[in-house]
N, C-alpha and C positions, 0 to 999 in steps of 0.2 A: 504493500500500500504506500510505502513510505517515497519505494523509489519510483513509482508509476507518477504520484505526486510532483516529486522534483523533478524527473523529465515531463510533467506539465507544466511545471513553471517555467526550464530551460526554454520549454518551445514558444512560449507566450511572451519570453523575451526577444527569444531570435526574430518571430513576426513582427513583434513592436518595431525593430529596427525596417525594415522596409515600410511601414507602417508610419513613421517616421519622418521617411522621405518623399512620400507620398502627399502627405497633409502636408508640408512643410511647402510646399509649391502653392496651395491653396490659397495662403494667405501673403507669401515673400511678393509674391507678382504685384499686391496692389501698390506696394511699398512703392514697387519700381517704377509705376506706371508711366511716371511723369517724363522721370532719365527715358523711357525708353521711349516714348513721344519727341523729347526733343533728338534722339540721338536717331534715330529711324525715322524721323517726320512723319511720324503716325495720328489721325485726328483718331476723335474718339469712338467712331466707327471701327477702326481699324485694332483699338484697343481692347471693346466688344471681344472681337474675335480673338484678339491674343488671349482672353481668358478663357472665353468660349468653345476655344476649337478642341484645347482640353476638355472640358465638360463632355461636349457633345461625342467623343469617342469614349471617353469615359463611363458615360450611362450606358450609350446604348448598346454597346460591346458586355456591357457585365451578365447579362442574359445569358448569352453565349458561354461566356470562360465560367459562370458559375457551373455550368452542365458540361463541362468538357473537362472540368477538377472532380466533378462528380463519376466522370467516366475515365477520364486517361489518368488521373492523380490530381490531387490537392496541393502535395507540396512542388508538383514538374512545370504547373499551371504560376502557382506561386513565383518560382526561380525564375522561368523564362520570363515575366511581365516585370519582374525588377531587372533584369538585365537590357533589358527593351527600354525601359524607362531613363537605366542609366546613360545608354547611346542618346534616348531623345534627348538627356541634358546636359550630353556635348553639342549635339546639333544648336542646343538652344544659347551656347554661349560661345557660341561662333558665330550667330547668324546675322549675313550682309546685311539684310533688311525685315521691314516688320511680314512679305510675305514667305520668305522662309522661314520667321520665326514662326508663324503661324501654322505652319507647317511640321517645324519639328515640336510645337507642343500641342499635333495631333498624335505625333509619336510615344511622347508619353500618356497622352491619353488613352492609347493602346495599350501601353504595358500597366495602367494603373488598373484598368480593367480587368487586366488578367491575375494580380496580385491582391486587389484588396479583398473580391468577393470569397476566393479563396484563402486567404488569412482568416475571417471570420470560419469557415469550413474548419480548418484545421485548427482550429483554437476549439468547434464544437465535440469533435474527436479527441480532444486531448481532454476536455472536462464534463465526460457523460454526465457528472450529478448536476442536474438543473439552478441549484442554488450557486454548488461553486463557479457552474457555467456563469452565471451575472456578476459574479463579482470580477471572472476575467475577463468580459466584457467591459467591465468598467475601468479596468485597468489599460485595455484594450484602447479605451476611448479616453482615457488619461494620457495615455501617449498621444495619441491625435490633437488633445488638446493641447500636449506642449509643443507639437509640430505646430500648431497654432501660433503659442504664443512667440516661439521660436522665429516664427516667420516674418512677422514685422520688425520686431525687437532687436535680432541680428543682420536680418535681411538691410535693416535703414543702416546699420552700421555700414556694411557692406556695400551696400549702394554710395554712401556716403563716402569710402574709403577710394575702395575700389572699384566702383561703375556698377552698373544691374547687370551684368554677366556674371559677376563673382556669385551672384545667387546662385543660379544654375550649376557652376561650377562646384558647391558645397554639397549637393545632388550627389556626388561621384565616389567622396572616400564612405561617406555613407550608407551608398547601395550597396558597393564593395563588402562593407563587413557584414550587411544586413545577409548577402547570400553567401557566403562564407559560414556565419552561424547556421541559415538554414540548413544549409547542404551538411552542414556536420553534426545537427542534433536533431533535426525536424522529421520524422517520422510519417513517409507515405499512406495514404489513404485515400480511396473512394468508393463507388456504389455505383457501378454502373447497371446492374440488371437488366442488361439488355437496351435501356433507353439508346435513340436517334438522334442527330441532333438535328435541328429545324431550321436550316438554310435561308428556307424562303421567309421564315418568322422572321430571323434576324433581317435582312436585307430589307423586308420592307420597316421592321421596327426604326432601324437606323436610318432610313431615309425616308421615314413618317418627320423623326423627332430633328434632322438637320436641315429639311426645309421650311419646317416648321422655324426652326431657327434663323434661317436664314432670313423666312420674307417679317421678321420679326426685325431683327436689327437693321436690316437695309431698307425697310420699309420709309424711316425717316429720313437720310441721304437720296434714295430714289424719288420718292414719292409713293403714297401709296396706292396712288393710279398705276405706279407702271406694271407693264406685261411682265418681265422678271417675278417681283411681289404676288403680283396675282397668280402665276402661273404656279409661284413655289406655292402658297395658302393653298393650291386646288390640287395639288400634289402631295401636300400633306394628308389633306383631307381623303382623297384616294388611297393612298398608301393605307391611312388609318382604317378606313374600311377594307383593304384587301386583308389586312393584317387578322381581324377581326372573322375574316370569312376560312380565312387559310386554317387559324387558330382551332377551329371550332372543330377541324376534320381532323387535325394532325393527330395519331398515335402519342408521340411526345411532345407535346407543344412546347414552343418558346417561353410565351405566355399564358398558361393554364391558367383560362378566366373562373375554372371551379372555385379557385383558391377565394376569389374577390367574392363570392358569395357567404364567405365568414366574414361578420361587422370590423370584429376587430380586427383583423388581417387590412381589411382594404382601411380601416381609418388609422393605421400604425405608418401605413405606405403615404397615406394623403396627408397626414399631417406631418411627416418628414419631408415630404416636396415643399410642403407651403413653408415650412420652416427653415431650408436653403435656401426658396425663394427669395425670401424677406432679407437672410444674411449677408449671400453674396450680392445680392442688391442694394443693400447697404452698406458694407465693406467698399464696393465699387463706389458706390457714389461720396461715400463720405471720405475716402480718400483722397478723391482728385478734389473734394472742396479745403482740405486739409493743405494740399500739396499747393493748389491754383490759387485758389481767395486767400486763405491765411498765409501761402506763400511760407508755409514751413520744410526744413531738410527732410530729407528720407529717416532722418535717426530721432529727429521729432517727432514726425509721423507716427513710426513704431513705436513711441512708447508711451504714446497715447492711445495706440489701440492695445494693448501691451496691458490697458484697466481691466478692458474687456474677458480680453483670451487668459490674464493668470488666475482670475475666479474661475476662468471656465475650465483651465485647465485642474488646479488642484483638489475642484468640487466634483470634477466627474467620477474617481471612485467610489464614491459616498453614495451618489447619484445610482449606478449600478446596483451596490448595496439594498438601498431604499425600494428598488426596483424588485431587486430578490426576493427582497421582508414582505412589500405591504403591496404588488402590486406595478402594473406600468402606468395605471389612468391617473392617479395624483399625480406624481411625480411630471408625467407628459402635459399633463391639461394645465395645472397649473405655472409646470416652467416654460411652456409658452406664452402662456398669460403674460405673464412679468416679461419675458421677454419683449412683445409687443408692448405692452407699457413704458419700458424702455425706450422704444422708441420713435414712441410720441413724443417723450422728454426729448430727448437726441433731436428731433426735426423742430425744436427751439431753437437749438444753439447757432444756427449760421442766423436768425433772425434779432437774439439778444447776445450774441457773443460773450455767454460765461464759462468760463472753465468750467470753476464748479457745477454747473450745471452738466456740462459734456462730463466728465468724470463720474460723476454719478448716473448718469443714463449706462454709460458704457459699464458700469458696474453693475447693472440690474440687470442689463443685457446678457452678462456674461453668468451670470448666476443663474439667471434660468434658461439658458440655454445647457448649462452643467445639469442640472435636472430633468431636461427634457430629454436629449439624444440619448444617454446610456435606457432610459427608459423607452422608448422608441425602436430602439433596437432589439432589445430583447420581446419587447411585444411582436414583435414582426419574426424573427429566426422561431419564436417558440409556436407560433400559429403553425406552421407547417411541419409534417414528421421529421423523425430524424434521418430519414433516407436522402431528404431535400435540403437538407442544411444551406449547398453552397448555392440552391434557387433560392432560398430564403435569404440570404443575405445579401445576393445576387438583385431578388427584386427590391431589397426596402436601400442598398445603394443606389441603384437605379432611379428609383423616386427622386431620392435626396440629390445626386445627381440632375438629374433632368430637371428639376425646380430648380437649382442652382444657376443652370444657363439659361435657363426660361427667365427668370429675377434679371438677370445681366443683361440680357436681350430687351425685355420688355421697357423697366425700368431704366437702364443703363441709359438708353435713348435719352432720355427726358432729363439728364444731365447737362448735354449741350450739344451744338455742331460746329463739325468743325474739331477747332482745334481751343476753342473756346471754351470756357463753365460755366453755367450760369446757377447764382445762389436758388432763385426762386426752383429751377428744374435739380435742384438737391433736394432741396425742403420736399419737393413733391416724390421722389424716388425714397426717399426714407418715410415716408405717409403710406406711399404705397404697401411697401416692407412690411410696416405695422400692421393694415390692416390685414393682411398674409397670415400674420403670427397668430393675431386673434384669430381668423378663421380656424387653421391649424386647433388653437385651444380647445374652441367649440366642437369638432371631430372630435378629438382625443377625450374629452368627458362625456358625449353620447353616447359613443361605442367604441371604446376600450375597455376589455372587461377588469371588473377588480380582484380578481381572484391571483394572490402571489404565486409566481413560475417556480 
C-alpha cells in the first residue's frame, strides 16, 4: 500500500511538471502582448489570434488525444504532446513575424492537447480511491495555478529583461525534465476495448469551433457584411449540424451526446466554458489597458495580476479538498459567484482609477476562481465511468478551452482596432466576463449534484 502510494505521488509530480509548462503559456502571452505588437507590428486583430490559434487546436484536438491515450496509452499520448509542445516553443521564439508566430503556437496547441487531457487520465489510474483522487486533482490544479501565477510574475520580468521571446524560451529546460521524469516513473495505461476512433467527428468538430472562431474575430476588421464572415458563420453552423448527425450513428462517437443527458455532466462542462470565457476575456482585455492606458512595464503588469493568480494558486488545494468533503455544487456555484462579483469591481477601475480598488477585485477574483475549477473538474471526470476517464477530462478541457477562445474572440474585439485601446471597449469586455461568471454560477447550483465524490 505504502509503495503503490508513493509511486502515486512520484507520478503526480512528474505530470505536474509538463502540466506546468503548459499553463505557464496561458497566462506569460498577455504579459507580452504589447512587446510583441510593437516588435511584429501586430494590431489587435492579429493578437486575437496569437492567443487564439492556441486555444482553438487546443480544445478541439483534446476529443481526439483523450480517446487515442484511452487506446494506444496514457503516458505515449502524454510524452509525445510535451515534446511537440517543446518544438512549438522554439518555433515561437524564433519567429520573423506575428504570422508565423501564429503558426507555431498552433503547434503547441497541438501538443497541449495531447498532454493535458491525458495527464488528468493518468493521474485517475494512479488514485483509484475517489477521495484521494480530489485531493490530487487539486494539487493537480495547484500546479496550474502556479503556472499561472508564474506566468505574468516572471514572464514581465523577462519581457522586461530580455524581450517576449525569452518566454517561450523558459518552455524548453522545463519540458525537458517534465519528460525525463515521465519516461522514468510514469507508468503506462489505457482501455481501449475495442473502441474506433471518429475521424469524421473530429474534423468537423475542429472546423465547426475555428470558423466559428474565425468569423468571430474578423468579423470586426472585415465587417460583418463581408462574404468571408458570413461564409465562415454558415460553415460553422453546417459543420455543427453535420457533426451532430455523424455523432448520433457512430459506434464510438467523438462526442457521445448520451453523456449530456446527465444534468450534472453537461452543467460541470457549461459552467467551465463560461468561466474561461469570462477569464481569458478579461486577462486579454485588462492587460492591454494595463500595458496601453496606464502605460505600465511588463514586470508591472505581472504583479499586479500576480493578486489575482497567488490566491488562486495557493487556495486551489483546499478547493479540491472541499470538493472531496462536501460536494462540487458549493464550492462551483459559489466560486463563480464571487468571481463575477469581482469583476464588476475590476470594470470600475479604468473609470475611477484606484489601486485599491483593482487589488481587491483581482483578489476576489482569484479566490473564487480557486474554489470553482478544482470543483469543476472533479464534477465533470467523476460523471462518467472509469473506462472514460481520459473523454472525461478530455471533454470538460475542451469546454474550458473552447470558452476560452470564444471570450478572446468575442470580447477581445470590443477592446479596440487597430493598433489602438480604447478604455470604454475595456470596461465593456470585463462587463461582458462578469456576466459569463454569473451565468456559469447559476448552472453550477441548478444542477450540480450535492452529493461528495
Amino acid at each position: 500500500m505504502t509503495d503503490r502510494h508513493d509511486h502515486a505521488i512520484i507520478t503526480l509530480i512528474a505530470v505536474c511538471f509538463g502540466l506546468f509548462m503548459i499553463q505557464l503559456d496561458l497566462t506569460v502571452v498577455n504579459v507580452a502582448l504589447k512587446s510583441i505588437q510593437d516588435n511584429l507590428h501586430a494590431g489587435v486583430t492579429a493578437l486575437q489570434w496569437v492567443v487564439d490559434a492556441y486555444a482553438i487546436l487546443f480544445s478541439s484536438l483534446m476529443l481526439t488525444t483523450g480517446d487515442l491515450g484511452d487506446l494506444f496509452g496514457r503516458r505515449r499520448m502524454y510524452t509525445g504532446g510535451m515534446a511537440l509542445f517543446v518544438l512549438g516553443s522554439i518555433a515561437c521564439a524564433v519567429a520573423p513575424s506575428y504570422v508565423f508566430l501564429i503558426g507555431a503556437r498552433s503547434l503547441q496547441g497541438i501538443g497541449a492537447a495531447a498532454a493535458l487531457p491525458n495527464s488528468l487520465a493518468i493521474l485517475r489510474n494512479a488514485f483509484p480511491d475517489a477521495r484521494l483522487r480530489a485531493r490530487a486533482i487539486g494539487w493537480w490544479a495547484g500546479v496550474s495555478g502556479l503556472a499561472v501565477v508564474a506566468g505574468p510574475t516572471l514572464g514581465g520580468f523577462l519581457v522586461g529583461a530580455f524581450g517576449w521571446r525569452s518566454v517561450f524560451w523558459l518552455n524548453v529546460p522545463v519540458g525537458v525534465l517534465g519528460l525525463w521524469l515521465t519516461l522514468g516513473f510514469v507508468t503506462e495505461s489505457s482501455h481501449p476495448q475495442g473502441r474506433k476512433l471518429d475521424i469524421r467527428g473530429q474534423v468537423l468538430a475542429a472546423s465547426a469551433l475555428a470558423s466559428l472562431i474565425f468569423a468571430v474575430i474578423e468579423g470586426s476588421p472585415l465587417g460583418w457584411g463581408n462574404i468571408l464572415v458570413i461564409a465562415a458563420f454558415a460553415w460553422a453552423g453546417m459543420s455543427s449540424m453535420a457533426l451532430w448527425l455523424v455523432e448520433r450513428r457512430h459506434t464510438h462517437p467523438l462526442l457521445d451526446f448520451r453523456f449530456f443527458r446527465q444534468p450534472g455532466f453537461t452543467a460541470a462542462n457549461a459552467a467551465s466554458g463560461l468561466m474561461n470565457f469570462g477569464v481569458f476575456a478579461t486577462l486579454f482585455a485588462f492587460s492591454l489597458y494595463l500595458l496601453h492606458i496606464q502605460q505600465l512595464s511588463p514586470e508591472q503588469v505581472g504583479l499586479r495580476l500576480a493578486v489575482m493568480f497567488a490566491p488562486f494558486a495557493l487556495s486551489l488545494p483546499f478547493g479540491g479538498r472541499i470538493a472531496g468533503h462536501f460536494g462540487s455544487r458549493y464550492p462551483a456555484a459559489l466560486g463563480l459567484g464571487a468571481t463575477g462579483a469581482g469583476m464588476l469591481l475590476l470594470s470600475l477601475v479604468p473609470q475611477v482609477t484606484d489601486d485599491a480598488l483593482m487589488y481587491f477585485a483581482l483578489l476576489v477574483i482569484g479566490l473564487g476562481l480557486a474554489a470553482a475549477t478544482p470543483a469543476l473538474v472533479v464534477a465533470a471526470i467523476n460523471a462518467l465511468p472509469p473506462e472514460r476517464s481520459g473523454a472525461a477530462s478530455a471533454f470538460n478541457n475542451t469546454s474550458r478551452q473552447a470558452g476560452g477562445a470564444l471570450g478572446v474572440a468575442l470580447l477581445g474585439g470590443l477592446v479596440g482596432v487597430g493598433a489602438s485601446i480604447s478604455t470604454a471597449g475595456v470596461v465593456a469586455a470585463i462587463l461582458g466576463s462578469a456576466a459569463a461568471l454569473l451565468l456559469g454560477a447559476f448552472i453550477a447550483w441548478q444542477f450540480i449534484e450535492f452529493h461528495p465524490t
